[in-house]
C-alpha positions as MATLAB code, in Angstrom:
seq = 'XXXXXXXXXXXXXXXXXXXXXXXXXXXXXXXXXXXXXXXXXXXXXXXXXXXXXXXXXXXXXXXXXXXXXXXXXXXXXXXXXXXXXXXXXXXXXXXXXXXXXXXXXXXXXXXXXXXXXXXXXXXXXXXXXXXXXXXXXXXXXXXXXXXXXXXXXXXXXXXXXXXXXXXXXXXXXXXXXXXXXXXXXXXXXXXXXXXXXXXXXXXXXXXXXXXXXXXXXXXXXXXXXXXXXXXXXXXXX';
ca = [
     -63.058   78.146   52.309;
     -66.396   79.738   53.737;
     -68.228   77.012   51.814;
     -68.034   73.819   51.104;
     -70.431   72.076   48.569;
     -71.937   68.303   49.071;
     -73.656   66.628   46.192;
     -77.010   67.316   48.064;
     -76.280   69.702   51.018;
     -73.745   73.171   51.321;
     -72.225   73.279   54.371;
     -71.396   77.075   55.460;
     -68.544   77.159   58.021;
     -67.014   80.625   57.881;
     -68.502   80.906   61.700;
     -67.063   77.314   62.776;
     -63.279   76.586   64.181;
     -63.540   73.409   62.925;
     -64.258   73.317   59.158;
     -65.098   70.326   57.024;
     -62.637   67.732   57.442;
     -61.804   63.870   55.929;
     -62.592   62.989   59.687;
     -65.845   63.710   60.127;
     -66.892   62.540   55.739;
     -65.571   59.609   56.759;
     -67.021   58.990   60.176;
     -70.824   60.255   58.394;
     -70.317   57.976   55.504;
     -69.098   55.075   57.472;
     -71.421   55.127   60.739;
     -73.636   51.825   60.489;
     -77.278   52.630   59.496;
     -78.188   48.972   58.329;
     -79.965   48.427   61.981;
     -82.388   51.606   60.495;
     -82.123   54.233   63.196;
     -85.233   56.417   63.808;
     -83.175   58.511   66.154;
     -80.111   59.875   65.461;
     -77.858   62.132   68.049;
     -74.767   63.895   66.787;
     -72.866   65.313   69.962;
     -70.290   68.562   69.157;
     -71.690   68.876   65.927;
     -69.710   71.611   64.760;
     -70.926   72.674   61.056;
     -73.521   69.593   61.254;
     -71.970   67.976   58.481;
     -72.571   64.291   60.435;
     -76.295   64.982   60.650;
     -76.735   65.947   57.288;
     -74.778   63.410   56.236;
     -77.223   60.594   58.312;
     -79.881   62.855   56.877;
     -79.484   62.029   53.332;
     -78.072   57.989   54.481;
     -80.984   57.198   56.726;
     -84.882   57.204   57.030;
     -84.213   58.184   61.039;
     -87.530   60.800   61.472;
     -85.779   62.613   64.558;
     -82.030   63.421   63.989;
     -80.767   65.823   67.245;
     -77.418   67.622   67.490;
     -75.541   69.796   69.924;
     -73.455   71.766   69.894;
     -71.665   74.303   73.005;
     -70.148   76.964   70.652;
     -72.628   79.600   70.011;
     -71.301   80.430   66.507;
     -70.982   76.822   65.782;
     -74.530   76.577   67.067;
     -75.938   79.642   64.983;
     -73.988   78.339   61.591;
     -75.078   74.207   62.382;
     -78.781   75.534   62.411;
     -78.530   77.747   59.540;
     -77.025   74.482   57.277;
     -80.087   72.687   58.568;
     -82.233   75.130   57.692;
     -81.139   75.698   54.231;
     -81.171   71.518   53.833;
     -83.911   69.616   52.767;
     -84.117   67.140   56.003;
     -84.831   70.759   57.943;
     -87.889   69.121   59.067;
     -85.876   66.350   60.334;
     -82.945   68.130   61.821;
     -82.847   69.975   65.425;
     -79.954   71.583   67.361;
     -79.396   72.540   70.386;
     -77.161   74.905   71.951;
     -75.876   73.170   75.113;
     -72.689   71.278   76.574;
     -73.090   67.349   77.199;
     -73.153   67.726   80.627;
     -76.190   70.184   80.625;
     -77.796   68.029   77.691;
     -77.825   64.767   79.912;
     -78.943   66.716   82.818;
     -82.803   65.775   81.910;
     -82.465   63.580   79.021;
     -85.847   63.197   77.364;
     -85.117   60.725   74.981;
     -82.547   57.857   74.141;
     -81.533   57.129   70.023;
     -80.529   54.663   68.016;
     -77.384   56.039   66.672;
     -75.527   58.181   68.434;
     -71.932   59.825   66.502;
     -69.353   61.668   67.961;
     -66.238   63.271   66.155;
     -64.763   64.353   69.122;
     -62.134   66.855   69.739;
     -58.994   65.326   71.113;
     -55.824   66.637   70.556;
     -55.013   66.134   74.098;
     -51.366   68.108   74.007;
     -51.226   70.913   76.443;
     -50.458   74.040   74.018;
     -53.030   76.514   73.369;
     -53.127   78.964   70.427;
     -54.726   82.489   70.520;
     -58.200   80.997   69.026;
     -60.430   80.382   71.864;
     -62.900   78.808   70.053;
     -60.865   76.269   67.778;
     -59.172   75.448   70.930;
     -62.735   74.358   72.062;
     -63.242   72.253   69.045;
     -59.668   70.501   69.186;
     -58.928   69.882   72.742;
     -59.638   67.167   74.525;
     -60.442   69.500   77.730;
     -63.415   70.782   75.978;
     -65.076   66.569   76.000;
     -62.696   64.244   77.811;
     -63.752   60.578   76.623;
     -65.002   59.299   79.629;
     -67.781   61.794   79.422;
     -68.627   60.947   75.944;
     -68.915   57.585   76.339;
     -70.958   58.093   79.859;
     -72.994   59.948   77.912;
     -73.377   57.270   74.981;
     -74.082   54.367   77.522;
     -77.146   57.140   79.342;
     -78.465   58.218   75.474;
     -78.199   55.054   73.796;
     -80.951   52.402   73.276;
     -81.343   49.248   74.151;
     -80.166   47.749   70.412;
     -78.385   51.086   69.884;
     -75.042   51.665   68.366;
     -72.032   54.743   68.918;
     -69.907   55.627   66.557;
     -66.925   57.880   66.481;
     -63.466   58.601   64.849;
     -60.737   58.945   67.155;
     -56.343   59.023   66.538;
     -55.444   55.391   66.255;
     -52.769   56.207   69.190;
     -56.067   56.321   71.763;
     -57.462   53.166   70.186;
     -56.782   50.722   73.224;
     -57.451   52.780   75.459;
     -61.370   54.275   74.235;
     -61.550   50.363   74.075;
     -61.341   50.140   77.315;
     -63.059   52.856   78.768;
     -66.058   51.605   76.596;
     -65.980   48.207   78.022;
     -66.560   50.078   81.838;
     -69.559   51.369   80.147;
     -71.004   47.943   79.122;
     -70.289   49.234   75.617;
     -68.347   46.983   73.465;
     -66.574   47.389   69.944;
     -69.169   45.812   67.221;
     -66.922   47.302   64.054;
     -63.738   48.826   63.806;
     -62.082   50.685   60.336;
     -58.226   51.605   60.811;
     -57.650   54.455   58.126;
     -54.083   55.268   56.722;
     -53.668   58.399   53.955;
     -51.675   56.056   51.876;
     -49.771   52.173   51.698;
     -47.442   53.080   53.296;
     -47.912   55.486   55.808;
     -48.347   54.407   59.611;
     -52.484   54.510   60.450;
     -53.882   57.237   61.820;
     -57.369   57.217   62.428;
     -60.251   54.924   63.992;
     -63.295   54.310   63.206;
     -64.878   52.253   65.548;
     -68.760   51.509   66.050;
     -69.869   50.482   70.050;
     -72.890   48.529   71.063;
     -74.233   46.633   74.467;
     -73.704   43.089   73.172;
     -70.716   41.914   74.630;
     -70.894   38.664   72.041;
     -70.204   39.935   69.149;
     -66.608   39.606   67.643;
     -65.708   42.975   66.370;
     -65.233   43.213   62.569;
     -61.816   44.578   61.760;
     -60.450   46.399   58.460;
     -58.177   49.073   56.960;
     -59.124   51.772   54.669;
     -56.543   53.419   52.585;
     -57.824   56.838   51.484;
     -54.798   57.350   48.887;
     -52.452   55.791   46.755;
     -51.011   58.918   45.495;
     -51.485   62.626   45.784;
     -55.547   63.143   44.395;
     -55.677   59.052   43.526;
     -58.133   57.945   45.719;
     -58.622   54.098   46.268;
     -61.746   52.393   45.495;
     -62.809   51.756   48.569;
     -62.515   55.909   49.540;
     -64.203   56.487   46.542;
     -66.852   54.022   47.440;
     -67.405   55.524   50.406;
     -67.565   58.875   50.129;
     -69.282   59.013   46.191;
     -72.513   60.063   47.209;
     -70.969   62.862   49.015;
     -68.251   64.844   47.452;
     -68.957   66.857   44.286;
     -65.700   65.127   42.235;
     -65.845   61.470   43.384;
];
C-alpha cells in the first residue's frame, strides 16, 4: 500500500522500507504529552508518521526529525509538507551520530521506534535492512543520544520487543535515565507479549507505572483500550 490514510494526515510511503506499522501508531498515540512538550525530536523517522502523529497530539511549536535514508528523508519531508503542522515540522537528513555532533538544541520529548531485529541474516533490500537492523542504531547510541538531547524535565519514549525489555532497562539506568511508564502490548489474551512501550526520564524517584494493552480479542475485534488509543487516528476506529 503506497498510501496510507490518517483521520487528519496521509502518509505516502511507497519510497520508505519501513511502511506504517501498529508499532510506531501505537508508540505516537501512547508517548506522554501531559508534561506539554514545546520540542519534540523523532530520531529514524522513517515515513514521519510519529511526528505527525505528536503534531496533531501536542501544542510543541518545534517538532524535529531525522532521518539517514535519503528516500526515507525525501518521502518524510514530502508528508510534512502536504500536512497542516508543515510549519511546525522539520527534517533532517543525517545519522545520529552526525546529528549530535553539534547539537543546537535539547527537547522535551524525544521518540524513537528503533530498528532492532538484531538476528544476523540480511535480505537483498539494502535499505529495509537499514530500517530493521539493529546495526543500523545499536541502543546504546540511542539512548546516549537521548540522555545528550533531552531536557532537564524531559521524557524518551520508544517501542522496543519485550525480549530486550531488561536489558534497554538497564542500559538506560547508565545513562541516568530511568523508566517513568511502561505499556506491555500482546495481539491478543492469550498470546505471549511482544512489545514495550516504555517512557524514560532523569528522576530516579519515581516508581514506574506498569500495564498491559491487548490490541485484539479476535481477528478485526479490537479491545477498548486499542480503540481508545488509536481513535483519533485510524480512519475505521
Amino acid at each position: 500500500m503506497s498510501q496510507f490514510q490518517f483521520k487528519q494526515f496521509t502518509i505516502n510511503q511507497n519510497r520508505c522500507a519501513m511502511k506504517v506499522g501498529t508499532d510506531g501508531v501505537l508508540l505516537g498515540a501512547w508517548a506522554p504529552i501531559e508534561h506539554n512538550p514545546f520540542s519534540i525530536l523523532d530520531i529514524g523517522a522513517g515515513t514521519g508518521i510519529l511526528s505527525l502523529m505528536l503534531a496533531q497530539r501536542s501544542h510543541a511549536e518545534q517538532i524535529d526529525a531525522i532521518e539517514i535514508d535519503e528516500n526515507a528523508f525525501e518521502q518524510c519531508v514530502e508528508n510534512f509538507e502536504a500536512s497542516h503542522w508543515n510549519d511546525r515540522l522539520f527534517c533532517f537528513h543525517a545519522g545520529l551520530d552526525e546529528f549530535m555532533e553539534e547539537p543546537e538544541d535539547v527537547y522535551d520529548l524525544i521518540v524513537s521506534n528503533p530498528p532492532f531485529y538484531s538476528e544476523d541474516y540480511k535480505t537483498e533490500n539494502d535499505s529495509r535492512d537499514l530500517a530493521r537492523f539493529q546495526d543500523a542504531m545499536p541502543f546504546e547510541d540511542l539512548i546516549e543520544a537521548a540522555q545528550l538531547l533531552l531536557s532537564e524535565h524531559g521524557i524518551f519514549a520508544v517501542i522496543i520487543p519485550f525480549k530486550e525489555e531488561e536489558r534497554f532497562i538497564r542500559l538506560a539506568e547508565e545513562f541516568n535515565l530511568f523508566p517513568l511508564k511502561i505499556t506491555r502490548v500482546k495481539g491478543t489474551p492469550t498470546t505471549e507479549t511482544k512489545r514495550s512501550l516504555i517512557a524514560f526520564s532523569f528522576d530516579k524517584n519515581i516508581a514506574a507505572a506498569e500495564d498491559e494493552l491487548i490490541i485484539e480479542t479476535a481477528r478485526h475485534q479490537y479491545t477498548e483500550d486499542y480503540t481508545a488509543l488509536t481513535r483519533d487516528f485510524y480512519l475505521k476506529m
